[in-house]
C-alpha positions as CSV (number, residue, x, y, z in Angstrom):
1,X,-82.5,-37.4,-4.9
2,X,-82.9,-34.2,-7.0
3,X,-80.0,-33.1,-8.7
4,X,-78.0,-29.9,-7.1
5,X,-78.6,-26.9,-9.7
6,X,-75.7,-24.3,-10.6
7,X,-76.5,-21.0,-11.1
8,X,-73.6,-19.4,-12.9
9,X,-71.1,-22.0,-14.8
10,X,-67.3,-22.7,-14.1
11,X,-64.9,-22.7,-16.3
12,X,-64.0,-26.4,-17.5
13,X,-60.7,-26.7,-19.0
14,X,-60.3,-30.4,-20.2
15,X,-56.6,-31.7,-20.7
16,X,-54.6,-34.6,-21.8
17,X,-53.4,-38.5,-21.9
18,X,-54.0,-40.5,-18.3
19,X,-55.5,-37.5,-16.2
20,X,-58.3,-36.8,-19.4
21,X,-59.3,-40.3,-18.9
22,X,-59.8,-39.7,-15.0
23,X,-61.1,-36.0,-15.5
24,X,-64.3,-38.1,-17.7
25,X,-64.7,-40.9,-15.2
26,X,-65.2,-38.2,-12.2
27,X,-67.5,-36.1,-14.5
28,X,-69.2,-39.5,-15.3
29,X,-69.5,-41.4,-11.8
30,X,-68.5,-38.9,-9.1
31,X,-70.3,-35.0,-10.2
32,X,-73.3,-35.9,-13.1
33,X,-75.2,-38.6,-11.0
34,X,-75.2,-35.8,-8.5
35,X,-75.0,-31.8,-9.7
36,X,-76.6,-30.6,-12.5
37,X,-73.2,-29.8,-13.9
38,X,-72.8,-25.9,-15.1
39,X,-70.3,-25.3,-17.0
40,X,-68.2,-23.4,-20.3
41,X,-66.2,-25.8,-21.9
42,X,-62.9,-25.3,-23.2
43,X,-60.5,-28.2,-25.1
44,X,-57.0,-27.9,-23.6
45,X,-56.3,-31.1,-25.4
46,X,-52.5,-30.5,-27.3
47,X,-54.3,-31.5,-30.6
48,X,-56.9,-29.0,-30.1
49,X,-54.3,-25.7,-28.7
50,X,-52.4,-27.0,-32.1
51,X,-55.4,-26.6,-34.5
52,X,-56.0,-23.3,-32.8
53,X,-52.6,-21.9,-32.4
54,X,-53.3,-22.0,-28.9
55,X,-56.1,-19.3,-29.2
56,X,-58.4,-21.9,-26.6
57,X,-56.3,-21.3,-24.0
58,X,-56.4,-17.7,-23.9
59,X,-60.0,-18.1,-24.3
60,X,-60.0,-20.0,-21.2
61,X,-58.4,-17.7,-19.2
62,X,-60.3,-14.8,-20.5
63,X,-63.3,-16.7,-19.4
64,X,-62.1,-17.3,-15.8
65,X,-61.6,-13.7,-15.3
66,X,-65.0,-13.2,-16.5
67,X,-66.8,-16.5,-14.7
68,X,-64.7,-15.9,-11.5
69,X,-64.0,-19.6,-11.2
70,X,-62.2,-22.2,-13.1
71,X,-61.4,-25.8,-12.9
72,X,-58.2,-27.3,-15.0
73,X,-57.5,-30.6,-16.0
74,X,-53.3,-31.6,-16.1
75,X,-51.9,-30.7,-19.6
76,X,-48.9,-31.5,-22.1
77,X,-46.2,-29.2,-21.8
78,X,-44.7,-29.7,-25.1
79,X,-40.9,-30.6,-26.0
80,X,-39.3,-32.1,-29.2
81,X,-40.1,-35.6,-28.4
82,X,-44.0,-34.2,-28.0
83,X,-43.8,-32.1,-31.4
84,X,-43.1,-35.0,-33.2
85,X,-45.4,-37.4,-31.5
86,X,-48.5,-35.4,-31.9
87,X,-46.6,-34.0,-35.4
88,X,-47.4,-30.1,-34.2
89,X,-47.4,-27.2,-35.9
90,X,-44.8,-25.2,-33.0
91,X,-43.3,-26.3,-29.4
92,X,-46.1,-24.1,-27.2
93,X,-46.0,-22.8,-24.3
94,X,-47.1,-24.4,-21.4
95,X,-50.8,-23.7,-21.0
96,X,-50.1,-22.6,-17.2
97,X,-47.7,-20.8,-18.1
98,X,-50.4,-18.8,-20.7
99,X,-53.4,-18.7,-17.9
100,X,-51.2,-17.5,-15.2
101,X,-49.5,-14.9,-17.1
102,X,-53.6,-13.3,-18.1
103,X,-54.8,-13.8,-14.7
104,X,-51.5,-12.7,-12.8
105,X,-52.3,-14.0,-9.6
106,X,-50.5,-16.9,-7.0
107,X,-50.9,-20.2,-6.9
108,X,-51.4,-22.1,-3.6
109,X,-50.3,-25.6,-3.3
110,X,-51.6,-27.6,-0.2
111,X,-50.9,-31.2,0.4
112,X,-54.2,-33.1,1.3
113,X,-53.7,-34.8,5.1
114,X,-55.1,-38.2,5.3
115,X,-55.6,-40.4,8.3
116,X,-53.3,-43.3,8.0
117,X,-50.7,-42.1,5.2
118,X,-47.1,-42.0,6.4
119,X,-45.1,-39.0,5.2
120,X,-41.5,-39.5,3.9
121,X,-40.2,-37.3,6.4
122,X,-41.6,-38.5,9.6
123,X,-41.5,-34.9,11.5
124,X,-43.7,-33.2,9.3
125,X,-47.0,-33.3,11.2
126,X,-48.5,-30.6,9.3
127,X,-49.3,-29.3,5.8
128,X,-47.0,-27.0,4.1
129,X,-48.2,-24.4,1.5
130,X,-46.3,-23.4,-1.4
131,X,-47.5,-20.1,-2.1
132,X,-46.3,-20.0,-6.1
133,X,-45.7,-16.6,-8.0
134,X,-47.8,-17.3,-11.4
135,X,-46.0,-14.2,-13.7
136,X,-43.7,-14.5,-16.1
137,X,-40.1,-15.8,-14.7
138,X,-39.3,-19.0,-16.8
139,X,-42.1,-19.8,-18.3
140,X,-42.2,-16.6,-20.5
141,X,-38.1,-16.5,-21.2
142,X,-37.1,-15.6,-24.3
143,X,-34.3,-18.1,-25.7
144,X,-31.7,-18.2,-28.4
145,X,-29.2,-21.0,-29.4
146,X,-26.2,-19.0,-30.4
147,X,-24.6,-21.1,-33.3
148,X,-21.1,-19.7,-33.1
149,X,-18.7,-16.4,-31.5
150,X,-20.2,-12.8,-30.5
151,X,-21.5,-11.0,-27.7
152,X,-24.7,-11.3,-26.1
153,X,-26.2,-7.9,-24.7
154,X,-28.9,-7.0,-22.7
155,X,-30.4,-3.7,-24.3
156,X,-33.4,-2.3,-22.4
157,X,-34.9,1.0,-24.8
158,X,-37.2,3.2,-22.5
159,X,-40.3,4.6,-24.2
160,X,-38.4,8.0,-24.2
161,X,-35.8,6.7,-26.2
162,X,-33.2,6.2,-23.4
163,X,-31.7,3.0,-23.4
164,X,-29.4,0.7,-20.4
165,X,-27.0,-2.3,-21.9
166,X,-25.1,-4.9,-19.9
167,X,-23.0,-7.3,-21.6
168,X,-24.5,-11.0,-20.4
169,X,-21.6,-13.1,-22.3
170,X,-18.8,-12.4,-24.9
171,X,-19.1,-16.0,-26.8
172,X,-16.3,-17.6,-28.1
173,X,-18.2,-20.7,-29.4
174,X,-21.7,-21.9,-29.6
175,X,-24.2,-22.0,-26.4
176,X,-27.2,-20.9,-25.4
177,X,-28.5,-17.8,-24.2
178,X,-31.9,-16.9,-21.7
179,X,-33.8,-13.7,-20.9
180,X,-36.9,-13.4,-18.6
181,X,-38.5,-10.8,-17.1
182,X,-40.6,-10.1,-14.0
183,X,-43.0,-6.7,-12.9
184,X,-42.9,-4.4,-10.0
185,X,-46.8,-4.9,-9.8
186,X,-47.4,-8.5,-10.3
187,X,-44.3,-9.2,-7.2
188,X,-46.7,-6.2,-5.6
189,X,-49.6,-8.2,-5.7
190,X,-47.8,-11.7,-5.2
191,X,-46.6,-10.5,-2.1
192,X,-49.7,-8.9,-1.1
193,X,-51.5,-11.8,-1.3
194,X,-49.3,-14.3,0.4
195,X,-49.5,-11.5,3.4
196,X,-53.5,-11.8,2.9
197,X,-53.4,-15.7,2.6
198,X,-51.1,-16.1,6.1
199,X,-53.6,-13.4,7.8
200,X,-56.7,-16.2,7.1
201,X,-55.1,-19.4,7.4
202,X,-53.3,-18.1,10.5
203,X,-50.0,-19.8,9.9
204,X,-46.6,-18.0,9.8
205,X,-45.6,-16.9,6.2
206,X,-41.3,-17.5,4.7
207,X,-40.3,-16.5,1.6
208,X,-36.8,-17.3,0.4
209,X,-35.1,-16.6,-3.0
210,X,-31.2,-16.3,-4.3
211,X,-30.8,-12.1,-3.7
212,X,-27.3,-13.0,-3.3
213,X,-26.5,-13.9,-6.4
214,X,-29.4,-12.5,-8.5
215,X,-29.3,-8.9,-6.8
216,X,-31.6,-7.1,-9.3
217,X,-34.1,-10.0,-10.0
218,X,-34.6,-11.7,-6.7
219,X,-33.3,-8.6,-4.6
220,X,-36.5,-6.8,-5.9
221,X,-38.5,-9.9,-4.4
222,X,-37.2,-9.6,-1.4
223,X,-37.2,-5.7,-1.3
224,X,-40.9,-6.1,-2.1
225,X,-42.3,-8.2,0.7
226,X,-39.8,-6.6,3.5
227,X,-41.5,-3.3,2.4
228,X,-45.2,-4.3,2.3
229,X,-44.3,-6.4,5.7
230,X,-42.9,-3.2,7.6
231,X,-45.6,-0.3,5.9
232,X,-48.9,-2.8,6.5
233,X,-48.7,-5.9,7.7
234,X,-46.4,-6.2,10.6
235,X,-48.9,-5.1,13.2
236,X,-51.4,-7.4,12.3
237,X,-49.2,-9.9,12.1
238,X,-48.4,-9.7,15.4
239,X,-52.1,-9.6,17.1
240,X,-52.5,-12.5,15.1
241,X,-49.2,-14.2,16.6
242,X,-47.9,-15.4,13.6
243,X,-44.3,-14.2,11.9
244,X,-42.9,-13.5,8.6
245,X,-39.5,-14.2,7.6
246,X,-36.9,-14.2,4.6
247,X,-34.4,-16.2,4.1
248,X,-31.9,-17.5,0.9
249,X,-33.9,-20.6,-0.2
250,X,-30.6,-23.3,0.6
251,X,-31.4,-22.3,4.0
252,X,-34.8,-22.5,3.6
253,X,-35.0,-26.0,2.3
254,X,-33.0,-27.5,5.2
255,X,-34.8,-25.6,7.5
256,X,-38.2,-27.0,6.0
257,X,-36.6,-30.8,6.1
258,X,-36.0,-30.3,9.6
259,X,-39.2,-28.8,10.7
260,X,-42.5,-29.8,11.7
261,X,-44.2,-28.5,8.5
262,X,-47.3,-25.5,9.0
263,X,-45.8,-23.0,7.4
264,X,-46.8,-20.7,4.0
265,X,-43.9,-20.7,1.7
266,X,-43.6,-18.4,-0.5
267,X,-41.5,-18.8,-3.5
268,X,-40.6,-17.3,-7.0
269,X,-42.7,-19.0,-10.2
270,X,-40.1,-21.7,-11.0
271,X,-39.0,-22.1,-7.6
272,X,-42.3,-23.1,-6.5
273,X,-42.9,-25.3,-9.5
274,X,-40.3,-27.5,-7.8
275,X,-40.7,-27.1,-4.6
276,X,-44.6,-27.6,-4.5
277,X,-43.4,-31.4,-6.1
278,X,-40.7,-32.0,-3.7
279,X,-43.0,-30.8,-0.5
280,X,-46.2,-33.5,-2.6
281,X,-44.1,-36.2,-3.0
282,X,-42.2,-36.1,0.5
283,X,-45.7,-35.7,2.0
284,X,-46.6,-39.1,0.1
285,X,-47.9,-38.3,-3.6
286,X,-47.8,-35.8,-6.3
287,X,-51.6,-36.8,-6.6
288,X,-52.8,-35.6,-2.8
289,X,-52.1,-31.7,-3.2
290,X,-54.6,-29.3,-3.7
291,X,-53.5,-26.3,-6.5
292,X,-55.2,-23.4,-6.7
293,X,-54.5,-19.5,-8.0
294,X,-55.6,-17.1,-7.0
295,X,-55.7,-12.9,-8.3
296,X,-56.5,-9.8,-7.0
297,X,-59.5,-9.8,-9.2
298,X,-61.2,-12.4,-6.8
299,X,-60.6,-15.2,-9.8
300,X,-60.2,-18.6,-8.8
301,X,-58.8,-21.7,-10.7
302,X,-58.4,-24.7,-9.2
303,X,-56.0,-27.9,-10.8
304,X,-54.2,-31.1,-9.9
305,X,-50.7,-30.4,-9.0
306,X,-48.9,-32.8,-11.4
307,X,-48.6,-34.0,-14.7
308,X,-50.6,-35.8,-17.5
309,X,-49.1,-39.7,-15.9
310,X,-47.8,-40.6,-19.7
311,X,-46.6,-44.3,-18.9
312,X,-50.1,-45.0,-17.2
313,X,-52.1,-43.3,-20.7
314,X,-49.5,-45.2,-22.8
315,X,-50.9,-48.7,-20.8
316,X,-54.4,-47.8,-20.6
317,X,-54.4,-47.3,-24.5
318,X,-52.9,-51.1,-24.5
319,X,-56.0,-52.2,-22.8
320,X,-54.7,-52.6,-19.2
321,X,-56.4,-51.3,-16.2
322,X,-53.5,-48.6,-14.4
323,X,-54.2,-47.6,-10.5
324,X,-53.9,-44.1,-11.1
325,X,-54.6,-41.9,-8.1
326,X,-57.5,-38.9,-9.0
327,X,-57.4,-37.6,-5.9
328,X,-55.5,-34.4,-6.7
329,X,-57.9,-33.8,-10.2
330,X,-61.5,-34.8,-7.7
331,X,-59.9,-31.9,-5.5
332,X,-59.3,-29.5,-8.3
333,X,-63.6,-30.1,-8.9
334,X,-64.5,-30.0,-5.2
335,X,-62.3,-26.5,-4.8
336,X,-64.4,-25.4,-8.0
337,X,-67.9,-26.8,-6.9
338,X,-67.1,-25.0,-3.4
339,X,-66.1,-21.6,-4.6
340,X,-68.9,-21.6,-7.0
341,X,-71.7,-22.5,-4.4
342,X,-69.8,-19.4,-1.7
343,X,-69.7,-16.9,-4.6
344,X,-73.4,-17.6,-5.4
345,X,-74.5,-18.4,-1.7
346,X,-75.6,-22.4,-3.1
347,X,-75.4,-23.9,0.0
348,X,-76.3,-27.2,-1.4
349,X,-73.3,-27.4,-3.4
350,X,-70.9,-26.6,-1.2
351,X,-72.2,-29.2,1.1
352,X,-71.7,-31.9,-1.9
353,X,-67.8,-30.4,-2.0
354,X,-67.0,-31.5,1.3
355,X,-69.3,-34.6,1.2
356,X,-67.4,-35.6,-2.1
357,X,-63.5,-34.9,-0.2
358,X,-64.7,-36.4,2.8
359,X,-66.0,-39.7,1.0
360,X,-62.5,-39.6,-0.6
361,X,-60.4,-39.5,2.6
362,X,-63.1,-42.4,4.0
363,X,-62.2,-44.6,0.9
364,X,-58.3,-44.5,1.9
365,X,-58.8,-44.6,5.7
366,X,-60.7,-47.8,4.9
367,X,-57.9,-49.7,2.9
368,X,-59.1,-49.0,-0.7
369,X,-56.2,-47.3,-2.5
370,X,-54.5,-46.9,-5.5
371,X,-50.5,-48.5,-6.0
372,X,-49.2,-44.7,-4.6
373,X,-50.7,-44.9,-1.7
374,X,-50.5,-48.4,-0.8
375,X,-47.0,-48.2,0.3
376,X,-47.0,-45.2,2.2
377,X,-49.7,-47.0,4.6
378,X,-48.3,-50.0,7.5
379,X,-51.1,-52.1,6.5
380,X,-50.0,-52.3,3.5
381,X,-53.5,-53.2,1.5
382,X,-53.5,-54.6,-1.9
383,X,-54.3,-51.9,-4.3
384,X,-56.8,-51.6,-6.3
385,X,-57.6,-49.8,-9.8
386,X,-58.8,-46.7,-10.5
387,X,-61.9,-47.8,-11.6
388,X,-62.4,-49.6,-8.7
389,X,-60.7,-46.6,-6.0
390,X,-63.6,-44.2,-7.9
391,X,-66.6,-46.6,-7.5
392,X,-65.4,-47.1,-3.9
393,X,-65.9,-43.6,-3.7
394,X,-68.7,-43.4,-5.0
395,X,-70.5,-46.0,-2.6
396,X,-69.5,-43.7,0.0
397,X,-71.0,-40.6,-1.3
398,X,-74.4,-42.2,-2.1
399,X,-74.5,-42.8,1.2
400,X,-74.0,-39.4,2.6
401,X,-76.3,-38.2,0.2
């Protein structure tokens, strides 16, 4: 068959250890044979955001908002073990962390349903969403390691000269002190579209934070969505028979465990960094959940919820063949693929998306998994590598094609 043609390219954002091995073997067996793959390369490797302090990952994101879609490999986040294993120049930033805070948009997380998986927690018969705030929150905080006695002030100077100053902590020995800060028009547009994103997916929308105990931070949050739900939402809400809700996010969690999943939760950026995990991995794996943000520019990036799998790299470098599951990173490029071919009306391609997901869920139905998978399933197959799981796949495609 003739390959599928792109008309405008993605953004490619190539990562690190385990999952950089996976993202070439897709490319390679799964999308080339395939699509006449379009797309703007960028090196999100830690060696390569070293050697250009970083600049290639603000280049990235800059090119998303200007390409409209993106697709992310997973990526090192690093710490002091990481700086001196990869002997870097500074500790950066997390590279999500960087895109999210340029494109300022939400980041949905989805687990992916599949026919014969078993969930941890039995009741949940249907996919929750974590709908993620992507702006600044912890993963643009300012930090100091205070080395000995004094106090530690917040000072806030307004561009007329005005100034407010709390006292955070009067230090009578060393510690460690934290600020971050959030916007009234990124929780504006956060809000906004987790309102939007409940309106097309039909399903009722929560969102839970800690106002009690951070009044200012998470009170605005809370203020934020109550106000947009009351002024423009509620009324559609209700002729579309779904519900929004706040509660403290304690309460939110049990209520979650004890529910029978469907719901869109929204959550603060660090909150929903560990939620989205919890809600993958009680579903079955941190490797079947879709990620994808999206901004009020109509930008789109799409990634595998989880990390770079270090132990499987650190075996695969050793020479042995690791069952690592791609199913999360082959979703990040069928999300891509998809919203490329609806933005340019290439039918084609988005026909390969679903033909490509829907080969993937055959492959599992059938038996052929990797280790992560094989004990969430009563038949309990033998699992298989991931050179083998993406071949598998592959048979499957070929045929639909």
């Amino acid at each position: 068959m003739d390959k599928i043609r792109m008309q405008t390219p993605i953004v490619e954002m190539d990562g690190d250890e385990m999952t950089r091995v996976l993202w070439a073997l897709i490319k390679r067996e799964l999308l080339e044979p395939f699509v006449e793959l379009n797309t703007e390369y960028y090196d999100l490797h830690l060696n390569n955001r070293d050697a250009t302090d970083d600049r290639v990952t603000v280049e990235a994101a800059e090119a998303i908002r200007r390409l409209r879609v993106g697709v992310k490999c997973a990526t090192i986040t690093p710490n002091e073990q990481r700086m001196s294993e990869y002997s870097l120049k500074q500790m950066w930033r997390s590279p999500n962390g960087t895109i999210r805070a340029i494109l300022d948009g939400t980041v949905f997380r989805t687990p992916i349903p599949c026919p014969g998986l078993r969930p941890f927690i039995p009741g949940w018969t249907e996919p929750i969403t974590v709908a993620r705030h992507s702006y600044g929150d912890l993963y643009k905080d300012t930090e100091l390691r205070v080395t000995g006695p004094g106090k530690a002030e917040l000072l806030f100077t307004g561009a007329d000269g005005t100034t407010m100053r709390e006292t955070v902590y009067d230090f009578e020995g060393p510690g460690v002190l934290q600020g971050c800060f959030n916007k009234d028009s990124s929780i504006e547009n956060f809000a906004r579209s987790c309102f939007e994103y409940a309106l097309s997916e039909g399903r009722d929308l929560w969102f839970s934070a800690k106002d009690t105990i951070m009044k200012q931070y998470d009170g605005l949050f809370k203020q934020t969505f109550q106000r947009l739900y009351d002024e423009e939402y509620r009324e559609r809400f209700q002729a579309a028979g779904i519900t929004y809700f706040y509660t403290l996010i304690d309460d939110a969690v049990a209520r979650i465990v004890r529910s029978n999943g469907g719901m869109i939760w929204a959550l603060k950026n660090y909150d929903g960094d560990v939620m989205s995990d919890m809600i993958s991995t009680a579903f079955g794996s941190l490797a079947m959940m879709t990620s994808v943000l999206v901004n009020a520019e109509g930008c789109y990036e799409y990634e595998a919820a989880h990390g770079t799998v270090t132990q499987h790299y650190y075996r695969w470098l050793r020479g042995e063949h690791t069952s690592t599951n791609p199913v999360a990173t082959i979703y990040a490029w069928t999300g891509a693929l998809r919203k490329r071919g609806e933005l340019d009306g290439n039918e084609a391609l988005c026909s390969f998306a679903d033909k490509l997901e829907r080969s993937v869920l055959d492959t599992i139905a059938d038996g052929t998994v990797t280790g992560d998978l094989a004990v969430l399933m009563d038949s309990h197959p033998a699992p298989v590598d991931s050179e083998t799981f993406i071949g598998a796949i592959r048979e499957k495609l070929e045929a639909s094609l």
